[in-house]
Structures are given as C-alpha cells and as structure tokens.
C-alpha positions as CSV (number, residue, x, y, z in Angstrom):
1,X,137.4,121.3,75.9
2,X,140.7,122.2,77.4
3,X,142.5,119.7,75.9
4,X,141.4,120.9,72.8
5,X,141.8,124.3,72.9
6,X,145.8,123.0,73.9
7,X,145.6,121.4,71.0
8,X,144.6,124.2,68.8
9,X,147.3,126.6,70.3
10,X,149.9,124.1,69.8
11,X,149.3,123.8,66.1
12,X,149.4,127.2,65.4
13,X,152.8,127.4,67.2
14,X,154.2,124.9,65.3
15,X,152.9,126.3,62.5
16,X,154.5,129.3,62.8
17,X,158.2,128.1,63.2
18,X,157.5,126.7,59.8
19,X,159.8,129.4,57.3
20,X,158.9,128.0,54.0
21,X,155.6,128.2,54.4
22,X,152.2,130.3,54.1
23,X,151.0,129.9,57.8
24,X,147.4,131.8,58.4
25,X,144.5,132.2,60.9
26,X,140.8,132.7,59.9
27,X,137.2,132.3,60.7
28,X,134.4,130.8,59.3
29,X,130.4,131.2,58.8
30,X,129.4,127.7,58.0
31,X,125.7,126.7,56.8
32,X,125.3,123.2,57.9
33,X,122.6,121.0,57.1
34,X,122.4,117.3,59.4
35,X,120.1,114.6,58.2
36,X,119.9,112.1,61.4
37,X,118.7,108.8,62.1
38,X,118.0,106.5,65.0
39,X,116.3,103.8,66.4
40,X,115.9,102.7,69.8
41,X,114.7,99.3,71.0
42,X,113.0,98.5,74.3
43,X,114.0,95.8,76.5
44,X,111.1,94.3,77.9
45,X,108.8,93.8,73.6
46,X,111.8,94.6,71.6
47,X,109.8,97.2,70.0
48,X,111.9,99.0,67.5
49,X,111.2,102.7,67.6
50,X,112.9,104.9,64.4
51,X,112.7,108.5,63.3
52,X,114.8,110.9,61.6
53,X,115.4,114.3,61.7
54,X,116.6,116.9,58.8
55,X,117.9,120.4,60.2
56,X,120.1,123.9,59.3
57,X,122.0,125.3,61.4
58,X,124.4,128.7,60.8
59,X,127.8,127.6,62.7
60,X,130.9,129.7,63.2
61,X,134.4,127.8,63.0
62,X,138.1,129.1,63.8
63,X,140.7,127.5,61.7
64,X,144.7,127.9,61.2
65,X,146.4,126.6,58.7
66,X,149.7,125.8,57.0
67,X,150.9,124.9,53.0
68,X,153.5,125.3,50.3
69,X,153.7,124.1,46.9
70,X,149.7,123.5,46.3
71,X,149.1,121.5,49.8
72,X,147.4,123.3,52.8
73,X,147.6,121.4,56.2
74,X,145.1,122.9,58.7
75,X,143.4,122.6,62.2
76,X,139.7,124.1,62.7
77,X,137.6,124.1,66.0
78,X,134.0,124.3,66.3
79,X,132.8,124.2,70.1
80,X,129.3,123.4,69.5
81,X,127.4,122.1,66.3
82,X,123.7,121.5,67.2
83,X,122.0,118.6,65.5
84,X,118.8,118.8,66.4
85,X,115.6,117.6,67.5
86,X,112.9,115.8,67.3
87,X,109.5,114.5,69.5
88,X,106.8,112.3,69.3
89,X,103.7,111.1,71.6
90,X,103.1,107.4,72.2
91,X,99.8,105.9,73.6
92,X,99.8,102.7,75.7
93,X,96.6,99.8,75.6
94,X,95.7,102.1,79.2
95,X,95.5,104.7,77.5
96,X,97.7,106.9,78.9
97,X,100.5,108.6,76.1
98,X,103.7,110.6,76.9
99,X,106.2,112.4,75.1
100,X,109.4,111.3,73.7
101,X,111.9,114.1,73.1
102,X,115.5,113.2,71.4
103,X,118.1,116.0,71.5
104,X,121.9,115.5,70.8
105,X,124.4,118.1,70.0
106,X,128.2,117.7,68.8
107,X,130.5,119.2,70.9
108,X,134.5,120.2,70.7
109,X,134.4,119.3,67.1
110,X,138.0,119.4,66.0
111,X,138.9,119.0,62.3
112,X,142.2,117.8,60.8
113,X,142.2,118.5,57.3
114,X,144.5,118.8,53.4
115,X,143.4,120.7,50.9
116,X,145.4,119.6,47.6
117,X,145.2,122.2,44.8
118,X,144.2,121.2,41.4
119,X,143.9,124.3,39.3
120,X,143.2,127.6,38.6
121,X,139.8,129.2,37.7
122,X,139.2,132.9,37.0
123,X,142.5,133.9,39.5
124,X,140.7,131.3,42.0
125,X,142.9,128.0,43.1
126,X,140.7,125.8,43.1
127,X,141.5,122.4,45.6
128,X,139.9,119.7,47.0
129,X,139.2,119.1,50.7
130,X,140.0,115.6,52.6
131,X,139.5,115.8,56.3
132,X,139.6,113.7,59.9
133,X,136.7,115.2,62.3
134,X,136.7,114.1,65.9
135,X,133.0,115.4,68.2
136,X,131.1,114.3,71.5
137,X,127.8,113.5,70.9
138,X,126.3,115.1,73.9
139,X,122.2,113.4,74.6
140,X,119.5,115.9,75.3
141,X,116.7,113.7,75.5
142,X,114.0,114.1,77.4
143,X,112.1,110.1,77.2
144,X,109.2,109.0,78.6
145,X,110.5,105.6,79.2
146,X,112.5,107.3,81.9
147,X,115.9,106.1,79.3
148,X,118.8,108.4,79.7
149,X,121.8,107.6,77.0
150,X,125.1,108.4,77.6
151,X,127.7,111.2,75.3
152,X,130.1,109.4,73.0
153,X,133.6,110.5,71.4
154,X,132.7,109.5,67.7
155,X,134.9,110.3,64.5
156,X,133.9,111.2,61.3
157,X,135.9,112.2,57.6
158,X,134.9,114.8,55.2
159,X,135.5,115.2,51.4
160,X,134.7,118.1,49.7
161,X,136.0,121.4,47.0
162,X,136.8,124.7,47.3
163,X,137.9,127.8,46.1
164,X,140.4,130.4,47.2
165,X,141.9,133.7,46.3
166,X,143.1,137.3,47.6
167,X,141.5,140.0,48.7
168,X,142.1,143.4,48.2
169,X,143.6,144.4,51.5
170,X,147.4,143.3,52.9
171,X,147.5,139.5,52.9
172,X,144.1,138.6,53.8
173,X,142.1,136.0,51.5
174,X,139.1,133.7,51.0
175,X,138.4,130.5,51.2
176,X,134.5,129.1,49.8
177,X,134.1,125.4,50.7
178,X,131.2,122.4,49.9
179,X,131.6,119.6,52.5
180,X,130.0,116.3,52.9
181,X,130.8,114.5,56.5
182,X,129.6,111.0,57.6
183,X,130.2,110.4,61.5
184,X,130.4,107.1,63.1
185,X,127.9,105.6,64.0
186,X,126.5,106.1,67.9
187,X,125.3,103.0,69.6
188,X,124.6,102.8,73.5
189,X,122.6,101.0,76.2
190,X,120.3,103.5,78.3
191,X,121.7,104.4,82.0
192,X,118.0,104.8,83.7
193,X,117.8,101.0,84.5
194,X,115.4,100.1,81.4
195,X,117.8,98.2,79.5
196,X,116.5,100.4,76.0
197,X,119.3,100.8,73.2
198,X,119.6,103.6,71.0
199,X,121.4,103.5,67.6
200,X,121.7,106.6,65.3
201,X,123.7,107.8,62.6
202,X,124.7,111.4,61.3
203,X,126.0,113.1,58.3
204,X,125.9,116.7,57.4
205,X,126.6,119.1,54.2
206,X,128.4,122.1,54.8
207,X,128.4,125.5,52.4
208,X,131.6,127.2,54.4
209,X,132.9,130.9,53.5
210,X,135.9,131.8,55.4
211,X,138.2,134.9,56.0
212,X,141.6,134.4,56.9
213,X,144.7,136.8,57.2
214,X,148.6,135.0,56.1
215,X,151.8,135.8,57.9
C-alpha cells in the first residue's frame, strides 16, 4: 500500500512540473457492479464445484491527471473494491453438511489510464477511456474443506466513454464515465494441506461521476 501511495504522489509531482499542460486532482463516486465466477476442484474425487456471484458496490476513487491537445494522461487509486460473496451448504453420504463461504476483495487498485477526445456535445468533450488496472485479490473464504487460497497481484484493462465539462465555480469541472474492466484470471492451489484448486474470473461495469479542480 505504501508503495502505492509513493506512486500516486510521485505522479502528481511530475505532473505538476508539466507547463503546457492542464494538470488536475479530483475524486470520484463510482457505482460498480462485479459479476464473478469460480470453480474449485478437490484433490482427492476431482469434484468440480462452480458458482458465481453478481454484486453493487458504491466505491470512492482519488485520481490526478494530466493532458493537452485532446489527450488526458491520469493515475486513480482505489484502496479497497469489495467483490463480494457468496455461500453454500454441502451434505456428505454421512450425512453430515457444512458451509462453504467464498469472500475476495480487490485491494490497492491502481489505474493507469488516456482518455482521447473525440468531440463535442452540448459544451461537453466527449472522449473515450482506455486504461491499465493493477489489484490484489485478497481471499476471505471461510471453507469447510479446511482450504485456505492465497492473495494474488492480477492485472486487468478497461475501455470505456465519457463526458466532461466546466462548472460554474474557478476551474473546477466534471467528469461522467461508463467503464467495462476484465481482470486476469485468478488460479491457485489451496495452502491448508488439501491439495483443492480454485479458479475464478472477474469483470465489473462502472457508472463513475467525478469532481476535479485544474491548476
């Protein structure tokens, strides 16, 4: 997280030394809304157990940012985007059942992203949106099994349109944004000893409306 927040600082310092162009700060309310997938296989039947899981979650997201001449170059840093959850209860030939409770959240999400203007709509630039996202998928799980999965560094891109224009007060605007992202996929062997493997995929659609202020 430290390394990322150093990250963050450096690009707005670098930012700023540029003279030629718009360099601004903001923040953003982001609706998100993650489909995600998974299976994991046991060791010992190679019983292949899937579900999926479809949630919304209300995220805020700091961003800086830099352009001239219709191309925007900016950084934006989410610390934690929670992806949900999902359980189920499984019955043996004993007869006994447990519950099976998988949990993941992306942490230290990090974008890199251009936004390439295109035209003008009712005193709106109007641009598209082609970004680089880099997140840890932290496991919550909480498995019967006794199957504990490690967190991964996955990377993921993001295409999408937007809108911006000025507000009425000294050199503040918006920004209005539609994002798709599609995340690498996670794969892992469990670390409790049972030899299980997990695979799961992610992707989320973002409705974004951000405030920023220009220098």
């Amino acid at each position: 997280m430290k390394k990322n927040i150093a990250i963050f600082l450096s690009f707005i310092f670098l930012a700023c030394q540029s003279v030629k162009a718009d360099t601004a700060v903001g923040i953003t309310g982001a609706m998100h809304m993650f489909d995600a997938s998974g299976t994991e296989t046991t060791r010992t039947s190679g019983q292949k157990n899937t579900g999926s899981n479809s949630d919304e979650v209300l995220i805020p997201e700091l961003f800086v940012e830099t352009g001239s001449d219709g191309v925007t170059l900016g950084l934006s840093y989410i610390p934690t985007r929670q992806i949900g959850s999902k359980s189920r209860t499984d019955s043996n030939t004993g007869g006994d059942s447990g519950t099976y409770k998988a949990e993941a959240e992306l942490d230290n999400v990090v974008q890199l992203y251009v936004d390439y203007s295109v035209t003008e709509y009712n005193g709106a630039e109007i641009y598209l949106k082609g970004g680089i996202q880099h997140a840890t998928i932290v496991t919550l799980e909480s498995l019967n099994s006794g199957s504990t999965y490690p967190n991964k560094d996955v990377f993921g891109y993001t295409l999408g349109i937007g809108a911006k224009g000025d507000l009425p007060y000294a050199n503040t605007f918006y920004k209005a944004d539609l994002t798709y992202t599609d995340f690498g996929d996670y794969s892992a062997d469990s670390d409790g000893g049972t030899g299980n493997k997990v695979e799961a995929d992610f992707e989320a659609v973002a409705v974004k409306l951000s405030v920023g202020y220009k220098f």
